[in-house]
C-alpha positions in Angstrom: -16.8 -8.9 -38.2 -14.9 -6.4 -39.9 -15.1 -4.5 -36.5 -14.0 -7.2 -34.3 -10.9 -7.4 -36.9 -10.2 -3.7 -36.4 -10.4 -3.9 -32.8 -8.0 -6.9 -33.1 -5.3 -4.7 -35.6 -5.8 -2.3 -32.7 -4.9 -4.5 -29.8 -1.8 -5.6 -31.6 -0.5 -2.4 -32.7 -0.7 -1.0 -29.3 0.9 -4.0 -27.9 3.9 -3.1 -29.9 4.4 0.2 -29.8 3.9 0.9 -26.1 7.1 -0.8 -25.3 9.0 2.8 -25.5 12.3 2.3 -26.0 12.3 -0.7 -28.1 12.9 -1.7 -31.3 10.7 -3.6 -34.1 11.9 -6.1 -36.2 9.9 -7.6 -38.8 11.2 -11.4 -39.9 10.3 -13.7 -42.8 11.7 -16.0 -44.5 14.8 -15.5 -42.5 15.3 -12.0 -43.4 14.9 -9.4 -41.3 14.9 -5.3 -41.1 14.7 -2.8 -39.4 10.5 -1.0 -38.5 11.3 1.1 -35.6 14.3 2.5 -34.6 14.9 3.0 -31.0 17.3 1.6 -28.4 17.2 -0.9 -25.2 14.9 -4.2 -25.6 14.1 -5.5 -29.3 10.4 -7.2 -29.7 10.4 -8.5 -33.6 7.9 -10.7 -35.3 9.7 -14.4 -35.3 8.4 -15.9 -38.7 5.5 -14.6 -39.1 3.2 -15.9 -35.8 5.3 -14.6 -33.0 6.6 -12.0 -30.6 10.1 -12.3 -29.9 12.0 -10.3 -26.7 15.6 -10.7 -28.2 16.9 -9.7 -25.0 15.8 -13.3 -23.3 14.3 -15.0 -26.6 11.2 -15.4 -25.0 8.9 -16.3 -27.6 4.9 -15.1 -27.1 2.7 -16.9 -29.5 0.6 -13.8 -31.0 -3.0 -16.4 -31.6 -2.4 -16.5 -27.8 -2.5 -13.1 -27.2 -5.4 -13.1 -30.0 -7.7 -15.3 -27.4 -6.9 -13.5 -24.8 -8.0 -10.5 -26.4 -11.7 -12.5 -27.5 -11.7 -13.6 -24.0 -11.6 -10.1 -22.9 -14.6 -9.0 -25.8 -16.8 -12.0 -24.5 -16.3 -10.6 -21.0 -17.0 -7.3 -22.5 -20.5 -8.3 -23.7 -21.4 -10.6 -21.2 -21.0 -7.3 -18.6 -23.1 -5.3 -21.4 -25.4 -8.1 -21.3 -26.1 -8.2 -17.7 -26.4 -4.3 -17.5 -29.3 -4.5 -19.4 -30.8 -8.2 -18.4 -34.0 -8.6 -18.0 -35.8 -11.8 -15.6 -39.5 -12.7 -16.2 -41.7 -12.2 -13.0 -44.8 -13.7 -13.6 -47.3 -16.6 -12.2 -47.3 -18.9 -15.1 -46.2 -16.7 -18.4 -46.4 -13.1 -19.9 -47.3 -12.6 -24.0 -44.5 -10.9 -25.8 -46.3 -8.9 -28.3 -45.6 -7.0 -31.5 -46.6 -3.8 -30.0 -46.7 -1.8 -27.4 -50.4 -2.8 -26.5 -52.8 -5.1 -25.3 -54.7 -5.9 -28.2 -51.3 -6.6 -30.8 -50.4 -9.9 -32.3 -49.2 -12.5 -29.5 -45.8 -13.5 -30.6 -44.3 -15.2 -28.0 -44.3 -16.3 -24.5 -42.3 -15.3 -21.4 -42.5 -17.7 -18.7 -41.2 -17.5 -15.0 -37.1 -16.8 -14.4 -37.1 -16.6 -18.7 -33.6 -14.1 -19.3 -33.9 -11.5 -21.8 -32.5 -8.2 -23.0 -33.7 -4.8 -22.6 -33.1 -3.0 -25.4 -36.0 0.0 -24.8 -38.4 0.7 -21.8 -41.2 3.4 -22.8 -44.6 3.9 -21.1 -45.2 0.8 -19.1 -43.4 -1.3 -22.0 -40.4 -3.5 -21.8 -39.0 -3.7 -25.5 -37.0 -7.3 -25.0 -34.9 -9.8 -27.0 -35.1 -13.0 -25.3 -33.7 -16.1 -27.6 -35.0 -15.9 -30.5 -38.6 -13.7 -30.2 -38.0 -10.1 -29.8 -41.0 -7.7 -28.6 -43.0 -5.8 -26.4 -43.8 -7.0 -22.6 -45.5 -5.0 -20.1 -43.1 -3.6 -17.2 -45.1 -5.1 -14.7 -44.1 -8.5 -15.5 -40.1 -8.3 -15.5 -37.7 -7.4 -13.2 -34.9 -4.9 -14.6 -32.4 -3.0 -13.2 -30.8 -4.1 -9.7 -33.5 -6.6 -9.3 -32.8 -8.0 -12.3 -28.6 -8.6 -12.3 -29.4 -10.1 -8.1 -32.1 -12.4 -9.7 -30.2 -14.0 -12.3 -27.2 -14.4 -10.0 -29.3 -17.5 -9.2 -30.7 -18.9 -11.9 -29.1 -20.6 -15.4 -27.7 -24.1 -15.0 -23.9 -24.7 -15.5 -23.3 -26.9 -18.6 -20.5 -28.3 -20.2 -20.7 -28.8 -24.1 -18.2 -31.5 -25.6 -16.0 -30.1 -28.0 -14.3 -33.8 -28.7 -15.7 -35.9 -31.5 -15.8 -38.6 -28.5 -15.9 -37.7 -25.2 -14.6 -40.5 -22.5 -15.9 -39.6 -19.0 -14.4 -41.8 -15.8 -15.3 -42.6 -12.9 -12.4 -40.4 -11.4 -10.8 -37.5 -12.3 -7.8 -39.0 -13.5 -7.2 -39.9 -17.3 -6.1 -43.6 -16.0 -9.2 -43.6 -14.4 -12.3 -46.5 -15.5 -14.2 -45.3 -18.5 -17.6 -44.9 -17.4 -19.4 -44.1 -20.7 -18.9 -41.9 -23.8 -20.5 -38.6 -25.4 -20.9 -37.4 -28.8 -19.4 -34.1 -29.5 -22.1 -31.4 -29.5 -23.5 -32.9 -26.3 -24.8 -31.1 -23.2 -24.2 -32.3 -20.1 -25.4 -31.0 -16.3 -22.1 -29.4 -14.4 -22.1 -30.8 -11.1 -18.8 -29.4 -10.3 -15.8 -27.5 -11.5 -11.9 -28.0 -11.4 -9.3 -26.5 -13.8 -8.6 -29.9 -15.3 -11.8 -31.8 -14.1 -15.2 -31.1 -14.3 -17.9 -33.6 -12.7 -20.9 -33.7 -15.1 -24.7 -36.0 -14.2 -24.6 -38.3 -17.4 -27.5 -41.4 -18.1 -24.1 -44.3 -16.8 -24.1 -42.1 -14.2 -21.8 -39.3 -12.3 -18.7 -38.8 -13.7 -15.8 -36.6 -14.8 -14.7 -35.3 -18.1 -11.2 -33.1 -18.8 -12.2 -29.5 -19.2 -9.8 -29.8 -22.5 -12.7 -31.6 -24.4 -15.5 -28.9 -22.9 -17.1 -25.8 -23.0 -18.9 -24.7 -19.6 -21.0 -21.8 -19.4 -23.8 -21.0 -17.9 -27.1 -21.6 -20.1 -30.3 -19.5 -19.3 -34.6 -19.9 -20.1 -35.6 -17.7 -22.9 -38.9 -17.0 -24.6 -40.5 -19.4 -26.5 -42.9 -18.4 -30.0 -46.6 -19.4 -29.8 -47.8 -23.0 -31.1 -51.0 -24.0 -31.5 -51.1 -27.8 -31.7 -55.0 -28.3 -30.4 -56.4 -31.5 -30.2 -54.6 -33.0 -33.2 -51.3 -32.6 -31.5 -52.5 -35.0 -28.3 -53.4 -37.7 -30.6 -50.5 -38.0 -32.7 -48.5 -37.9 -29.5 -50.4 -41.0 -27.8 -49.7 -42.5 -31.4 -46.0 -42.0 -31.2 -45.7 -43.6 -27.8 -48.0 -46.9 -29.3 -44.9 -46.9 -31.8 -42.0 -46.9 -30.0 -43.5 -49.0 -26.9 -43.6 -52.1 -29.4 -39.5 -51.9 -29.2 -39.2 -51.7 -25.3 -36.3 -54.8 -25.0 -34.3 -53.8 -27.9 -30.9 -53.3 -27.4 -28.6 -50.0 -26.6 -26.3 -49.1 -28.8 -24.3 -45.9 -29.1 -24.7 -43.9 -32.4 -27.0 -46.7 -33.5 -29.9 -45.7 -35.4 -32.1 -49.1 -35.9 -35.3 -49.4 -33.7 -34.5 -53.0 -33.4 -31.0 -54.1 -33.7 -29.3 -51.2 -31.3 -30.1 -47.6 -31.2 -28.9 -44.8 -28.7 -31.3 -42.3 -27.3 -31.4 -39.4 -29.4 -31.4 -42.2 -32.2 -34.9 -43.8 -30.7 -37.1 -40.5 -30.3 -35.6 -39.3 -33.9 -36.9 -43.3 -35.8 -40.1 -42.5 -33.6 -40.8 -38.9 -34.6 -39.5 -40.1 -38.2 -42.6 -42.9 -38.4 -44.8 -39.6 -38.3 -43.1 -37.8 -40.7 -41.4 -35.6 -38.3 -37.6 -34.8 -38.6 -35.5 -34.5 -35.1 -31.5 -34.1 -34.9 -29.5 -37.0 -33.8 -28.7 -35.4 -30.5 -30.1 -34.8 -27.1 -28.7 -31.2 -27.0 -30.0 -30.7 -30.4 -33.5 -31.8 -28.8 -33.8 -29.4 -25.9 -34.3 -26.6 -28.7 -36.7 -28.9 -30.7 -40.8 -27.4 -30.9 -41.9 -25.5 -27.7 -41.4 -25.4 -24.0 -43.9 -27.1 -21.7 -42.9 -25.6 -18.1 -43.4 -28.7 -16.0 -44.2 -32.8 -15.8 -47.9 -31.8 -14.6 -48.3 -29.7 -18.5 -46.6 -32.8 -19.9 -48.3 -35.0 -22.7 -47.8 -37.9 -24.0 -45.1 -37.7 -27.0 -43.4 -34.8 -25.5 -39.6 -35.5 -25.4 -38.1 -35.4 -21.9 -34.8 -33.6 -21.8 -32.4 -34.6 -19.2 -28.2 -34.5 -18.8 -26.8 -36.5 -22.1 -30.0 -38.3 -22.4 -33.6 -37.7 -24.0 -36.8 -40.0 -23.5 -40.3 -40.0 -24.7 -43.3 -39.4 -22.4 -45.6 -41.4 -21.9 -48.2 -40.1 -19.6 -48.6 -40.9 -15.8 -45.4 -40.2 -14.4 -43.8 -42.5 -17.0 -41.1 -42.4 -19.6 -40.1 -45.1 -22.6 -35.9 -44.5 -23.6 -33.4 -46.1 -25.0 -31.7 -46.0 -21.9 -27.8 -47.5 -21.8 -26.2 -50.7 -23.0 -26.8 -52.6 -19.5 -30.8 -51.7 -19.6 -31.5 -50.9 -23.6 -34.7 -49.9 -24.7 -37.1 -49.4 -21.3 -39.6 -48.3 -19.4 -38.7 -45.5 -16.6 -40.2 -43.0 -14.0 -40.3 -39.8 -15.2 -38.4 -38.5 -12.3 -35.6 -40.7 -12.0 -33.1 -37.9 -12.7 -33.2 -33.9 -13.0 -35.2 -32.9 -16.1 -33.7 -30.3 -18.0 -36.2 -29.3 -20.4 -39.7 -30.8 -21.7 -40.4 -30.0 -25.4 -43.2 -30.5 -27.5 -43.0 -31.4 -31.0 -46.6 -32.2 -32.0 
């Protein structure tokens, strides 16, 4: 922090002194006097919060050139980032280990297209950070370098957050336009395209566009995941928590509502399920997709597992099949798993 601050101070300074041939005028309260003396153009500091060009009274907010100076640290560390990226090449998943060797502790799995960061390579051993499990992975199972920056060129989905404590999103891309739904802020919804002022985004009303005011897009990546062990006990209190919440299948839809059987929104109906078992989730889909542990595909799937899609979360229920609070036309239902693009399975149990 106290870096980035320093940096900042930097960035500023410079800004005003390499204006040769100008002077500096500091101004508060309505008085001013004289910093630098020098002739030609004057740049002073209007009020406390902005640059001032006396010779046209331009004013230049300085928390604009602030941003624009984060803006260009992100881009900084995204570049540092991909220099050093690292993409998991492997059949089905790679252990991430404590050591570099076969027979240290497992502490988490890699699985295929996972993103990571090199931060050592020594002997046959990727050293990696990868979300939030950080360890040793044999070379032969990542791609680095070259191959590495060209793979992840194409993978990572586009998503917008909403930065809005309510965010409308219409059927056009027009603020006059029909509202077609709403989202909570927090939310994470699937980019299907990108404007400066519109963005189209897959939501459970269906496609629609949100101002890019309201959002944050950027493009989100697979990580590592820790090791679970749920065993046998897992599988049973997973076919337990689908016997729950299938007794409320005709209930109503309601958005924020939290009651299993007078209107409850998605996120609300896998949290009161999970919360019958003594299980805390978030009120929020987003919030789910980082909820207990990756399982890679519908065909790993078990019933219980929560089914992560644009906006929207559901239960699994086994054979293809699905039980959500869905919208306020359909409510509480009964759906094919497949019905839109999943975004993440997680396991909680």
């Amino acid at each position: 922090m106290q870096h980035k601050f320093l940096k900042t101070t930097a960035y500023l300074l410079t800004a005003f002194l390499t204006f040769g041939g100008m002077s500096l005028t500091a101004q508060a309260s309505g008085i001013g006097g004289s910093v630098l003396p020098s002739g030609g153009i004057a740049v002073k500091i209007a009020n406390g919060n902005r640059l001032e060009d006396i010779s046209s009274n331009t004013l230049i907010p300085v928390q604009t050139m602030i941003e624009d100076m984060k803006e260009s640290d992100k881009a900084d560390e995204e570049e540092e980032c991909m220099e050093n990226v690292v993409v998991a090449n492997v059949g089905n998943y790679a252990s991430v280990r404590t050591d570099p060797d076969v027979r240290s502790e497992v502490v988490g799995r890699i699985y295929p297209n996972a993103v990571g960061t090199l931060l050592e390579e020594k002997d046959g051993w990727c050293y990696i950070e990868s979300g939030s499990v950080t360890g040793y992975v044999l070379s032969d199972f990542l791609y680095v370098g070259d191959e590495a920056r060209q793979a992840v060129e194409e993978l990572g989905l586009r998503i917008a957050r909403v930065d809005a404590q309510i965010l409308y999103v219409r059927t056009e891309a027009d603020s006059e336009a029909e509202v077609l739904g709403m989202v909570p802020q927090g939310e994470a919804l699937l980019v299907l395209e990108e404007s400066t002022d519109w963005i189209k985004v897959d939501t459970e009303d269906g496609e629609g566009w949100v101002s890019a005011e309201y959002v944050t897009v950027k493009t989100e990546y697979e990580h590592a995941e820790f090791v679970y062990d749920t065993g046998d006990e897992g599988s049973e209190l997973g076919i337990a928590a689908v016997e729950y919440a299938l007794q409320f299948v005709g209930n109503p839809y309601v958005y924020g509502g939290t009651s299993l059987t007078k209107g409850i929104d998605c996120s609300g109906f896998v949290m009161k399920v999970y919360e019958n078992f003594g299980v805390e989730l978030p009120h929020s889909s987003a919030a789910d997709r980082k909820q207990g542990h990756a399982v890679k595909s519908i065909k790993d799937a078990q019933p219980g597992d929560l089914i992560c899609y644009s906006g929207h979360v559901a239960l699994y229920m086994g054979d293809g099949q699905i039980v959500h609070a869905s919208n306020e036309r359909d409510g509480i239902k009964v759906s094919k798993v497949g019905y839109r693009k999943i975004l993440a399975i997680r396991r909680i149990f």
